[in-house]
N, C-alpha and C positions, 0 to 999 in steps of 0.2 A: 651453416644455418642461414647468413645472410642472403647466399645464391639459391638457395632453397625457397626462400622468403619470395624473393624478387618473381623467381619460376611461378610461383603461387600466385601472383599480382599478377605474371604476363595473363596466365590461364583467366583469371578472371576478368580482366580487361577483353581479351578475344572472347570472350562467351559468358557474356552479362547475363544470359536470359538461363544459365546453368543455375541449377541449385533449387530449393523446396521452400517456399515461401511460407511465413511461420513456422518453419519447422520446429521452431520452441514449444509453440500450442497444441501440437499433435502426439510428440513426446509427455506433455505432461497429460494431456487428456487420455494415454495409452496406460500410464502411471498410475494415472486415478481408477481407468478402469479397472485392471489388477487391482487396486487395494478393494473396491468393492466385490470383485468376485472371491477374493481371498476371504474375507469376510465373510461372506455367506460360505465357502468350502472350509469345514473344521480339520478336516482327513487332510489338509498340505498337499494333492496331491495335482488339483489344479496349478499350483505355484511350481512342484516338482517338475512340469511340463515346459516349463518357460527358461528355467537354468542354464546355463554354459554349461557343456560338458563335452571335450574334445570325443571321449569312448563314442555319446551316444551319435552325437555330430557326423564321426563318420561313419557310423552305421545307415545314415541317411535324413537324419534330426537337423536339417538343416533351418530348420524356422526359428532354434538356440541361437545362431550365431547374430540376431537380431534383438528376438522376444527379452533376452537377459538385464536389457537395456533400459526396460519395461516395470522393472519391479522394483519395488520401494524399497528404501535401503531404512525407515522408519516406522514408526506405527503410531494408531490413534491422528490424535489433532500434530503432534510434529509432520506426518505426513503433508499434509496441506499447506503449511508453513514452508515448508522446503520445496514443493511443487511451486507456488507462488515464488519463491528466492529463486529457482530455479529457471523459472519461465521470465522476470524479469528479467536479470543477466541475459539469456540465450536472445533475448527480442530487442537488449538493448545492444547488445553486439552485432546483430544482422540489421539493426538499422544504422548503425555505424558502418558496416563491412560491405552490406551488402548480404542478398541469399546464396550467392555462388559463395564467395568466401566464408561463411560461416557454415554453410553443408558441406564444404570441402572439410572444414577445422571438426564438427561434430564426427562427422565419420571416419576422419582420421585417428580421433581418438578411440573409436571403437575397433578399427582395424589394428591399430600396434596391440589392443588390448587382450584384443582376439587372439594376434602374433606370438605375443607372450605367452598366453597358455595353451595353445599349441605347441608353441618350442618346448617347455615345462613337460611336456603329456609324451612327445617326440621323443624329449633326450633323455626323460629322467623317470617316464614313467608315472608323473605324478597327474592326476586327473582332478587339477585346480576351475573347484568353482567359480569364476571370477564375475564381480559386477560392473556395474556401472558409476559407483558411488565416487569414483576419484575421478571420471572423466566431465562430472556436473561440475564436483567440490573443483576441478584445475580454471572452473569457465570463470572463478573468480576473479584467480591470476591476470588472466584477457581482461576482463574487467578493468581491473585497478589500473595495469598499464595504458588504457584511454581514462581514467575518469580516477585518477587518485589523489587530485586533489576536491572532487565534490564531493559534497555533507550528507550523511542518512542520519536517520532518526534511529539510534541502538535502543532495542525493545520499546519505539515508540516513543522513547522520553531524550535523552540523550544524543547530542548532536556530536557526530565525530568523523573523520576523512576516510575516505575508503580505502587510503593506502595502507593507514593504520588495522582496519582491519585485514587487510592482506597479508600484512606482518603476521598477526596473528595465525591465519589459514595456513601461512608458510612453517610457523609452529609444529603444529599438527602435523603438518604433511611428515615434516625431520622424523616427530614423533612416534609417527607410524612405522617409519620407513627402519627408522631404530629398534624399535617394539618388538615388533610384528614378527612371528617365526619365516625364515626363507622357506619357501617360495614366492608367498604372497606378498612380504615387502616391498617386492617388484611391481606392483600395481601401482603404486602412488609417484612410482621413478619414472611410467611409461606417461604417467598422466602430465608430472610436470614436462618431458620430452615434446610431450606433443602443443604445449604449449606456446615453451619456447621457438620450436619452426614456425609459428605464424605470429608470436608476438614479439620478437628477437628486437628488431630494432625498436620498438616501440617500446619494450622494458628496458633497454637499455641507455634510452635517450633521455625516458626517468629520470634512471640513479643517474644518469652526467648532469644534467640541468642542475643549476646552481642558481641561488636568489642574487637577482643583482642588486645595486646599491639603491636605483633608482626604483619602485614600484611601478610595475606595467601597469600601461594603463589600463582603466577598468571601462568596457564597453557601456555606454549607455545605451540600454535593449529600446526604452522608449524611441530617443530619438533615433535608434539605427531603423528601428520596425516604422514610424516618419518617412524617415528618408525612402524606404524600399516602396510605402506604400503611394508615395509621390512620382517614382521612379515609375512605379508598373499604371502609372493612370496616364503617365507621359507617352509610354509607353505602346505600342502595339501587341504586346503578347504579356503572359503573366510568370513566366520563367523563361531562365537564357543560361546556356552555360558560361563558362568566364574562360572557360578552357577553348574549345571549338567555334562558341557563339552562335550554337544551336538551338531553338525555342521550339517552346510546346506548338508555335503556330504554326514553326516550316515544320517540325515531326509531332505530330501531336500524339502521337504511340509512345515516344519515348520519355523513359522516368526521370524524373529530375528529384536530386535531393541538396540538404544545406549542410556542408563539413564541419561537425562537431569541434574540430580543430583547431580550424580557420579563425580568425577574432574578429568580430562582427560576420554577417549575413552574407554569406558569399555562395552561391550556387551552380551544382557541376551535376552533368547527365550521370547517369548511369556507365558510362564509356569512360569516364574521368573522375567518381568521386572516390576512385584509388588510385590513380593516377595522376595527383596535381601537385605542384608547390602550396606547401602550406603557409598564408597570408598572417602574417604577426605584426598588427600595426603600431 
């Protein structure tokens, strides 16, 4: 997993400019479309055209191994709820990763899922529908492993850590995986698989972190957003990596972003906001 991991990092470090920009928004806007023409199609039969199905697939149905992707795993107002849960995680992960590594990570997980029921249809015969619905539900996982200690609002009133909910999600997944008649229970096993190869070190630096005695210190955002904007007036340009020491001024094409990780303000191109020591003051 970890050499896997690394592999994934070198790739996207060599080819920044790889990967589909939003591709959260595009997904859920393909989502939405499906649920509205489902809606108007009473006969299923538009929805029947979009399914995974290894048979029809290789008869030439090659627009399944995509479209399946596509369709809502809800109905009514849960739709839109889950489309929104859906598109925040995916958008908050490719601003953290990056669009190479999180369109590597999205279509990874549609490829094993794909893998899977092919191997299924291959070895056993079995011509498993399979969706989409665990490769959204895993982007949680990614999730929580950057951000499980920050607070959501549960149903709007309730404040609580997103780790804690991930316990939860991790519930369900057992649940399913327990449930579930074989074949299918292998859907929620490939979803966690695929998340572990890109999240490996990052979940598991999690569960090691331990509280120390002493309370880290807590950034003051006022004065650190002070200090930067004092910084960039002293300044000849308005971004600089920390890494290289490249600015928008000598490349002004290149992207620069701030390491959610980092503690206070610290800023790296595109070339290095996966590739840096992470700053713990």
């Amino acid at each position: 997993m970890h050499k896997l991991q690394r592999a994934i990092d070198r790739f996207c470090v060599k080819h920044p400019r790889f990967g589909i920009s939003n591709l959260m928004l595009y997904v859920c806007i393909g989502n939405a479309a499906v649920f509205l023409f489902s809606l108007m199609d009473t006969t299923g039969l538009f929805r029947s055209y979009l399914l995974f199905s290894p048979a029809l697939i290789l008869r030439g149905q090659l627009w399944r191994l995509i479209t399946f992707t596509l369709i809502p795993n809800s109905s009514g107002l849960w739709t839109l709820i889950f489309l929104y849960f859906y598109y925040f995680i995916g958008h908050t992960l490719e601003r953290e990763w990056g669009s190479a590594r999180f369109t590597l990570y999205f279509f990874s997980g549609i490829l094993l899922t794909v893998l899977c029921g092919f191997a299924l249809y291959l070895i056993r015969g079995i011509n498993l529908s399979v969706s989409a619905y665990y490769i959204y539900l895993s982007m949680f996982f990614s999730f929580a492993a950057l951000n499980g200690e920050q607070r959501v609002l549960l149903f709007m009133i309730i404040p609580i850590k997103i780790k804690w909910l991930a316990y939860v999600d991790a519930a369900l997944f057992l649940y399913d995986i327990f449930t579930i008649a074989f074949p299918a229970n292998l859907l929620p096993v490939v979803a966690v698989l695929n998340c572990l190869i890109f999240c490996w070190d990052d979940l598991f630096s999690t569960l090691r972190r331990r509280p120390k005695v002493q309370r880290p210190k807590t950034v003051n955002f006022k004065r650190e957003a002070e200090r930067i904007n004092a910084e960039r007036k002293a300044a000849p340009y308005f971004f600089k990596c920390e890494v290289c020491g490249r600015t928008d001024v000598s490349d002004p094409k290149l992207e620069f972003r701030y390491c959610s990780r980092c503690s206070g303000y610290h800023c790296y191109c595109i070339d290095h906001i996966n590739a840096h020591t992470h700053i713990h003051e």
